[in-house]
C-alpha positions as CSV (number, residue, x, y, z in Angstrom):
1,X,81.0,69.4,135.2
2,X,77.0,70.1,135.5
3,X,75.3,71.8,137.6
4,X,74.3,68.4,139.6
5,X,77.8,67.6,140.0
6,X,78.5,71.1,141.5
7,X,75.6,71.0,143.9
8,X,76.9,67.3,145.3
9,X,80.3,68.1,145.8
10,X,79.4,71.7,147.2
11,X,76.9,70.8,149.0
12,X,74.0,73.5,148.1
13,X,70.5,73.5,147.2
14,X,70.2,72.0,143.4
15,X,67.8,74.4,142.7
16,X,69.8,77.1,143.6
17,X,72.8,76.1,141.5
18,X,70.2,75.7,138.7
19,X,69.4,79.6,139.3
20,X,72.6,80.6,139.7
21,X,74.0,78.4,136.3
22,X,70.6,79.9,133.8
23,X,71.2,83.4,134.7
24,X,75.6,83.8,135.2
25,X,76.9,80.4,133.1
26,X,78.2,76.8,134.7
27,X,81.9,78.4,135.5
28,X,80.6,81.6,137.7
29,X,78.0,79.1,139.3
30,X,81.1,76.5,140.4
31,X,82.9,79.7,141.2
32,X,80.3,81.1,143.5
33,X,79.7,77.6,145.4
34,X,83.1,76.9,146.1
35,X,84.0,80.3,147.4
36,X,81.0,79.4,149.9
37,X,83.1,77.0,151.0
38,X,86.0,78.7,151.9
39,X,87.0,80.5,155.5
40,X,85.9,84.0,155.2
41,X,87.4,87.0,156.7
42,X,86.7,88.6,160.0
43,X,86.4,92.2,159.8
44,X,85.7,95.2,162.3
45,X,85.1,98.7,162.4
46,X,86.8,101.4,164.4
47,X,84.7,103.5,166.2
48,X,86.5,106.5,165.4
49,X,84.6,108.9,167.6
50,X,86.6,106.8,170.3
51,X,89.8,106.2,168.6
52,X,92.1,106.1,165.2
53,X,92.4,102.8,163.4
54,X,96.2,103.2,164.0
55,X,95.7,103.2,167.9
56,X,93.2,100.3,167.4
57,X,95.6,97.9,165.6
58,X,98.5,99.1,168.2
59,X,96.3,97.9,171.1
60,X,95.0,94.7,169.4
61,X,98.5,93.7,168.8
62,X,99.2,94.2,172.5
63,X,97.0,91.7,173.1
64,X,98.4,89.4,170.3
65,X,96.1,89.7,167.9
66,X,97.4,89.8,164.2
67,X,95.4,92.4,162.0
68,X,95.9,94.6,158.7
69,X,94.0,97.4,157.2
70,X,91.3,96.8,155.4
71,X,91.6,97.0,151.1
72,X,88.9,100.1,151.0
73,X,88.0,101.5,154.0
74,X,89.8,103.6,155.8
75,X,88.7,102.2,159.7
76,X,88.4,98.8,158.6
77,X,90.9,95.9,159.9
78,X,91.0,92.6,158.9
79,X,91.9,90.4,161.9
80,X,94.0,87.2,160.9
81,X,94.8,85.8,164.3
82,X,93.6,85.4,168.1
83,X,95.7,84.5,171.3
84,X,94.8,80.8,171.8
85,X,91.4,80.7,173.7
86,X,90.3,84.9,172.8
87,X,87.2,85.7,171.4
88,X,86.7,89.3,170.0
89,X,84.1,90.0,172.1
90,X,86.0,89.4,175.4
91,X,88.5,91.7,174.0
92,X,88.9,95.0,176.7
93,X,89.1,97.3,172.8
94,X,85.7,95.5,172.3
95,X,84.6,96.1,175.8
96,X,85.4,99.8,176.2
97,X,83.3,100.1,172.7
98,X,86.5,101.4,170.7
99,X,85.6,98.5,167.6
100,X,82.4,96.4,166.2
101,X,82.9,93.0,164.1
102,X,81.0,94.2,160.6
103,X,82.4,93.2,157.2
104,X,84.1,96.0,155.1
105,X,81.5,95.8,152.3
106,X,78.8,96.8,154.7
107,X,81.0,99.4,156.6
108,X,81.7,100.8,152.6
109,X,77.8,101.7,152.7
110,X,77.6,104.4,155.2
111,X,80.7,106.0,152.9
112,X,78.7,106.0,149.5
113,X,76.7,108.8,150.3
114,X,78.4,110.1,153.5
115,X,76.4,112.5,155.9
116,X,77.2,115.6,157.2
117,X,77.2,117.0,161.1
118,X,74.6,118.0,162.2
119,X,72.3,116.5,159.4
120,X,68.9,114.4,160.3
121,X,69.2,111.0,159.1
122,X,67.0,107.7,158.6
123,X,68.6,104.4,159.3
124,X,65.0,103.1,157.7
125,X,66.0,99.2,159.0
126,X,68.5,99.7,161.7
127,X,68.9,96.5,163.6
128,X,71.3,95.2,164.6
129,X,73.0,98.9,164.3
130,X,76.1,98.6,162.7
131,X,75.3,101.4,160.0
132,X,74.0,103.8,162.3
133,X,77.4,103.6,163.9
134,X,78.7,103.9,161.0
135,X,76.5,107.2,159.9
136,X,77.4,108.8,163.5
137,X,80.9,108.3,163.3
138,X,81.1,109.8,160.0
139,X,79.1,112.9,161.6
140,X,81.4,113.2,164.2
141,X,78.5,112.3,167.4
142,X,76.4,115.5,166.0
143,X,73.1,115.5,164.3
144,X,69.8,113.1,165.1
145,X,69.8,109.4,163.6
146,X,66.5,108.1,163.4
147,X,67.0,104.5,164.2
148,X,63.6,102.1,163.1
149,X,62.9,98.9,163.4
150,X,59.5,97.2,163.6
151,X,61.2,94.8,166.4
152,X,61.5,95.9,170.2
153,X,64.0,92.8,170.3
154,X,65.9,93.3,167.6
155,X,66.1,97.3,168.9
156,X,67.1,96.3,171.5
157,X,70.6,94.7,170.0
158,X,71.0,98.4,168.4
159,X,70.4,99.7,172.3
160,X,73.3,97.7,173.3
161,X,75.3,98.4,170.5
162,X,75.2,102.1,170.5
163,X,75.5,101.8,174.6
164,X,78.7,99.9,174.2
165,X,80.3,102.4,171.7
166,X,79.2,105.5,173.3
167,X,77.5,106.9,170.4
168,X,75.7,110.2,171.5
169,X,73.4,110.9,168.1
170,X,71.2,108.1,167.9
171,X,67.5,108.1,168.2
172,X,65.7,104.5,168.4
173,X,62.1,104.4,167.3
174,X,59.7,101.2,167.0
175,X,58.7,101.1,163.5
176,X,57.6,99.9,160.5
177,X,59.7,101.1,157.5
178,X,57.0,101.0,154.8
179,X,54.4,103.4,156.5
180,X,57.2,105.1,159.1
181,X,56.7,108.7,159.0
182,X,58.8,112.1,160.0
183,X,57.2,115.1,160.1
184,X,60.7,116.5,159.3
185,X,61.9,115.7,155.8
186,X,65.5,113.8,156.4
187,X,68.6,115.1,154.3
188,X,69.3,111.2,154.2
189,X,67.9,108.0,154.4
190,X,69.6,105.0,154.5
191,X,67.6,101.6,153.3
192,X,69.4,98.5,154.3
193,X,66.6,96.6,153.2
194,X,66.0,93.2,153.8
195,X,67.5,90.5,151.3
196,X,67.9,86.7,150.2
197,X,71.1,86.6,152.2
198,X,72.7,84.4,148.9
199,X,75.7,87.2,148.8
200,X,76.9,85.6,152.4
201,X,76.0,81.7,152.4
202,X,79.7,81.6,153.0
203,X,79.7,83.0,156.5
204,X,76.0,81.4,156.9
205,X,76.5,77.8,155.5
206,X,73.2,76.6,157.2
207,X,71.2,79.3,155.5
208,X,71.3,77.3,152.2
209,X,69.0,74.2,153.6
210,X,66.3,77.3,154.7
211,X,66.1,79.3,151.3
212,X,63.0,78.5,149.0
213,X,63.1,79.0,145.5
214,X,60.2,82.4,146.0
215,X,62.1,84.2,148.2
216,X,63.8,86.6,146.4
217,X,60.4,87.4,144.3
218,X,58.8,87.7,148.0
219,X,61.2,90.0,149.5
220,X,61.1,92.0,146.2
221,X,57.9,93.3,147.2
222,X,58.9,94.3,150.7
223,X,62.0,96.2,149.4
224,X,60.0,98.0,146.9
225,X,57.5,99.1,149.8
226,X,60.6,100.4,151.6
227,X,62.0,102.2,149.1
228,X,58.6,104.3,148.3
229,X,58.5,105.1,151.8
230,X,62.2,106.4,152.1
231,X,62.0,108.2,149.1
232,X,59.0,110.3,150.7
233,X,61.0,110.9,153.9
C-alpha cells in the first residue's frame, strides 16, 4: 500500500500521512490511521476526596452501567456500557461531583510527579480543570493550586468543574502562562501545554480537515515560551 492509498481509504489529510510515513515508516503510518478509526474508550476519574473507586463502580452498576478498572491508574474506570438512553453526565455520581470523564493517559500525569499536602502548585494551563482535580485529589483538598488560564471563558469551565466536585484547594487566576508571575516560588508546576492534538484525531475525527501542515512548528514556539516561564516559577 502507499501512503495515497492509506489516506483514501482512512480518510485523513494526505499531507499528514506523508508526515507521518517520512519520519515512523508506511506500516506505523497505516497503523496510526486506522486506529483513528476505531471506537475509543470512555474513561473517568474518581474524585477520591469524595469517594473510593470501589464505591464508584458499585454505584454506577446500580444504575446499570458496565465499567472496569482502568490498566494503570488506580481511580480510573473504563466504562463499557450505558442504560439505553443515559448519558454520563445526567448520571446522579456525576451530579453529586463523585467522577469526571478524562482519559487515563491524562489522569497518569498528575501521578508522574505527584504533589504533596499542603504544597503550592501551578496548573500553568488549567482549562478545562481536569488536572487540577487531579493535583488536589492527590493532596488530599490541602495546599493552594494556582489555576491560570489567559481565558475568562474557558475559566470559567474549570469554575464549574471544581464547583461540581467540591474541590476546596483551588485558586483560579486570569493569566497568561508565558509572563504569569508568583511572587512565591511553587514546589510544582504543571505545564499541560498546548499541542497539535494528532495523539487524539481518534476521539476528534473532524480535527483532521482543520490541521495545517505549520502547526506543530507554530505551537512549538508557544510551548517553549511556557516552559521558560514555569521553569522560573
Amino acid at each position: 500500500f502507499t501512503p495515497t492509498d492509506v489516506a483514501t481509504e482512512t480518510s485523513h489529510p494526505q499531507w499528514l500521512v506523508d508526515r507521518i510515513t517520512e519520519q515512523f515508516g508506511a506500516e506505523a503510518a497505516a497503523e496510526f490511521c486506522r486506529y483513528n478509526n476505531t471506537k475509543w474508550q470512555i474513561s473517568i476519574q474518581t474524585n477520591t476526596l469524595l469517594t473510593s473507586r470501589d464505591e464508584l463502580k458499585k454505584k454506577l452498576e446500580e444504575s446499570g452501567v458496565v465499567t472496569e478498572p482502568g490498566r494503570y491508574d488506580f481511580a480510573t474506570l473504563v466504562v463499557h456500557s450505558l442504560p439505553k438512553g443515559k448519558r454520563l453526565h445526567e448520571l446522579e455520581p456525576y451530579l453529586l461531583g463523585h467522577f469526571q470523564i478524562q482519559e487515563e493517559s491524562a489522569s497518569l500525569i498528575a501521578k508522574l510527579s505527584p504533589p504533596i499536602p499542603g504544597q503550592l502548585v501551578i496548573d500553568l494551563c488549567s482549562a478545562p480543570g481536569g488536572k487540577s482535580v487531579n493535583l488536589a485529589c492527590l493532596m488530599q483538598g490541602k495546599g493552594r493550586i494556582l489555576a491560570i488560564d489567559p481565558s475568562s471563558k474557558r475559566l470559567d469551565i474549570v469554575r464549574e468543574n471544581i464547583a461540581r466536585q467540591k474541590i476546596p484547594n483551588v485558586e483560579l487566576v486570569e493569566g497568561d502562562g508565558r509572563t504569569f508571575h508568583s511572587p512565591t516560588l511553587a514546589d510544582l508546576v504543571l505545564v499541560d501545554a498546548p499541542c497539535s492534538g494528532f495523539g487524539v484525531l481518534g476521539r476528534k475525527a473532524d480535527a483532521r480537515w482543520h490541521k495545517e501542515p505549520d502547526e506543530p512548528e507554530r505551537l512549538h514556539a508557544l510551548q517553549l515560551e511556557l516552559l521558560d516561564n514555569a521553569a522560573k516559577l
